[in-house]
C-alpha positions as CSV (number, residue, x, y, z in Angstrom):
1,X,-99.7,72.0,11.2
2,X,-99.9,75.2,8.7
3,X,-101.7,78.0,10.8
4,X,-102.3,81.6,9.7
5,X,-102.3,84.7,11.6
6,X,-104.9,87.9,11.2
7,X,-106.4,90.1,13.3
8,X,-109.3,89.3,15.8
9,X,-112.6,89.7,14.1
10,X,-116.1,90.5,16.4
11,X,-117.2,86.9,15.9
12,X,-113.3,86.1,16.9
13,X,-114.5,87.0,20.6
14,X,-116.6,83.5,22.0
15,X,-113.6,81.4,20.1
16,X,-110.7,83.7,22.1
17,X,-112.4,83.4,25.4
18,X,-112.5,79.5,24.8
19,X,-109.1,79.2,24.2
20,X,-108.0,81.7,26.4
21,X,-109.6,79.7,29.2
22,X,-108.1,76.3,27.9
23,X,-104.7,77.7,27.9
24,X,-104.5,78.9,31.2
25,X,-106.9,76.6,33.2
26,X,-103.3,74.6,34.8
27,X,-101.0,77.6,34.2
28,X,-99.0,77.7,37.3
29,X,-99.4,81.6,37.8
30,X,-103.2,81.7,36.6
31,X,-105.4,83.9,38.1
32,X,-108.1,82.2,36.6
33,X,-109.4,85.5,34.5
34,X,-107.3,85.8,31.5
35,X,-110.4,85.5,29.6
36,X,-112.4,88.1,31.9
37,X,-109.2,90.2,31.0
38,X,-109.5,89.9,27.2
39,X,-112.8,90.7,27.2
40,X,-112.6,93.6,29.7
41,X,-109.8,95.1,27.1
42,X,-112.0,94.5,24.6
43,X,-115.1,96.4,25.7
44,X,-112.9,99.4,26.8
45,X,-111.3,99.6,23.5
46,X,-107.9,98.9,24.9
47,X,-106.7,95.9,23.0
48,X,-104.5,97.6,21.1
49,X,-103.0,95.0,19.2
50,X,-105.4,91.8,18.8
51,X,-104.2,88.9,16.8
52,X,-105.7,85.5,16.6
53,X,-104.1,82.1,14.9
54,X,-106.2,79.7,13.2
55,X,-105.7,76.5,11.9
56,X,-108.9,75.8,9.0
57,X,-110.6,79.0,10.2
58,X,-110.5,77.7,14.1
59,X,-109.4,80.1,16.5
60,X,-106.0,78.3,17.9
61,X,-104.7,81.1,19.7
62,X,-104.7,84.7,20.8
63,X,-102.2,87.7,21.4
64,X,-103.3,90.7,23.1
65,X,-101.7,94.4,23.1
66,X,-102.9,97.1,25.9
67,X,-102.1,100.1,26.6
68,X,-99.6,101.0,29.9
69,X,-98.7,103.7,32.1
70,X,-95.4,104.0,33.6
71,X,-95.2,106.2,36.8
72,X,-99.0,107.4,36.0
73,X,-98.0,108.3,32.3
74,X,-99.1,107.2,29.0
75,X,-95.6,106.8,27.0
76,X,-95.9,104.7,24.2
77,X,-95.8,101.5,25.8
78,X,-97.6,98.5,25.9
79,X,-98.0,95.2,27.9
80,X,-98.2,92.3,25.8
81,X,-100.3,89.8,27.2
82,X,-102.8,87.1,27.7
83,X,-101.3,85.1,24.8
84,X,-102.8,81.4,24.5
85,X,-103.0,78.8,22.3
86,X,-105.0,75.5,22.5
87,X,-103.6,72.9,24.9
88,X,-103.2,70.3,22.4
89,X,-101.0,72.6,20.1
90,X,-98.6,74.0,22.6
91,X,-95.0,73.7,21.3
92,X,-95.9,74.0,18.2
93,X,-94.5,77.5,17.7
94,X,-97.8,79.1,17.5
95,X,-97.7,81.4,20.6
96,X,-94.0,82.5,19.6
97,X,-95.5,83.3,16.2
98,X,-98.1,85.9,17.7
99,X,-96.3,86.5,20.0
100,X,-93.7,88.1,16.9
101,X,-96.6,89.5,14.8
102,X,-97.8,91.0,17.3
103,X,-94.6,93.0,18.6
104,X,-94.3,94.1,14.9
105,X,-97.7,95.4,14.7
106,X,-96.9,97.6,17.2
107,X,-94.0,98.9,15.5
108,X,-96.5,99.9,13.1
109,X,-98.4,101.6,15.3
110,X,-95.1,103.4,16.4
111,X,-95.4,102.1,19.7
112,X,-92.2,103.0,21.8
113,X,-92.0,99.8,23.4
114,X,-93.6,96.7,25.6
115,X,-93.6,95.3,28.5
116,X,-94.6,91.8,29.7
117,X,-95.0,89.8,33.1
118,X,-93.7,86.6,32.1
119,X,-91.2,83.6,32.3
120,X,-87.7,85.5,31.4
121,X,-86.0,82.1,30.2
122,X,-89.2,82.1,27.4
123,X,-90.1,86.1,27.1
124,X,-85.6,86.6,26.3
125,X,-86.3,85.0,22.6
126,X,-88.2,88.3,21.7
127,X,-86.0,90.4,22.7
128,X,-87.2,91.2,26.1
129,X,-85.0,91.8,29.3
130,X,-85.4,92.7,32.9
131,X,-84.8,96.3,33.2
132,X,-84.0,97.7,37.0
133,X,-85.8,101.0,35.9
134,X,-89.0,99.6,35.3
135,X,-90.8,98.0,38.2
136,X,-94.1,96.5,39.0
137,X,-95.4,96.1,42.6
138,X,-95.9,92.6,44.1
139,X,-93.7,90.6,41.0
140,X,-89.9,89.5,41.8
141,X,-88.4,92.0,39.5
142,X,-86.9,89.5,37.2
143,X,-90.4,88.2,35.7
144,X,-91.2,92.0,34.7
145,X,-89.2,92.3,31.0
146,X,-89.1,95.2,28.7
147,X,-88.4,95.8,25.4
148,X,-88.1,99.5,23.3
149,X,-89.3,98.8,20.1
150,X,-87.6,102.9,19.4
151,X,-84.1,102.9,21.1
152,X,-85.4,105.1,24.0
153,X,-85.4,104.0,27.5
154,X,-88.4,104.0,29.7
155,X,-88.6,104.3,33.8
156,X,-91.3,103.6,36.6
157,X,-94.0,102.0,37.9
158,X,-95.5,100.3,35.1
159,X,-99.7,100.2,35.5
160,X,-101.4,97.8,33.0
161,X,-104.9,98.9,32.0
162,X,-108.1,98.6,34.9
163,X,-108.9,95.9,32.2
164,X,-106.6,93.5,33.7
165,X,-108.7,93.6,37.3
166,X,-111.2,91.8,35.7
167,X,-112.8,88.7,37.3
């Protein structure tokens, strides 16, 4: 199924939080506010990176960029995350796809690099690996992954944005 990627549009926002939902309502780690999230990022101006998949216009699927701190300090790095896509077109490489624009985006934006809380067996085809330096409170440390998008190393307690408390 040919889908195209862009960048979330302000009437993007009702069709995200749908899908968002969708995507996550049997997710086996859900917190159930993926979509609060989104739309918490949103209003702040923290989604850094906001890309949406469509298939004939429809909103398929999302990617979202934010801002983190590690050890209190804002280093160039970002977590990558919600990403979704429609139930009936997982596997369909569509979350790997903006997942990929999305990391180069931020290459653009001369991010240093990204971090995500994530399955490591699917989050290791983008480059991203556990990193002992980098920790998250509360996660086993092998589902917190990083990835320098500039060669340098980071360290600390990563902090994603007071978006992500959202309910």
């Amino acid at each position: 199924m040919p889908y195209a990627i862009r960048p979330e549009r302000d009437e993007d926002s009702g069709a995200i939080r749908r899908v968002t939902e969708a995507a996550f309502v049997q997710a086996e780690h859900s917190s159930g506010t993926e979509g609060a999230i989104v739309d918490a990022l949103r209003a702040a101006g923290a989604l850094s990176v906001s890309l949406v998949a469509t298939v004939e216009g429809e909103v398929v699927g999302h990617v979202a960029f934010s801002p983190v701190t590690l050890d209190g300090v804002d280093i160039g790095w970002y977590g990558l995350g919600p990403v979704s896509v429609r139930p009936d077109l997982h596997g369909q490489g569509i979350g790997a796809a903006l997942i990929r624009a999305g990391l180069a985006h931020l290459q653009g934006l001369g991010a240093k690099g990204c971090v995500v809380l994530g399955d490591p067996a699917y989050y290791r085809r983008f480059g991203f690996r556990q990193d002992p330096a980098i920790r998250y409170a509360g996660v086993p440390p092998e589902y917190l992954m990083a990835l320098s998008l500039d060669g340098s190393q980071a360290a600390g307690e990563v902090a994603y944005h007071s978006g992500f408390s959202a309910t």
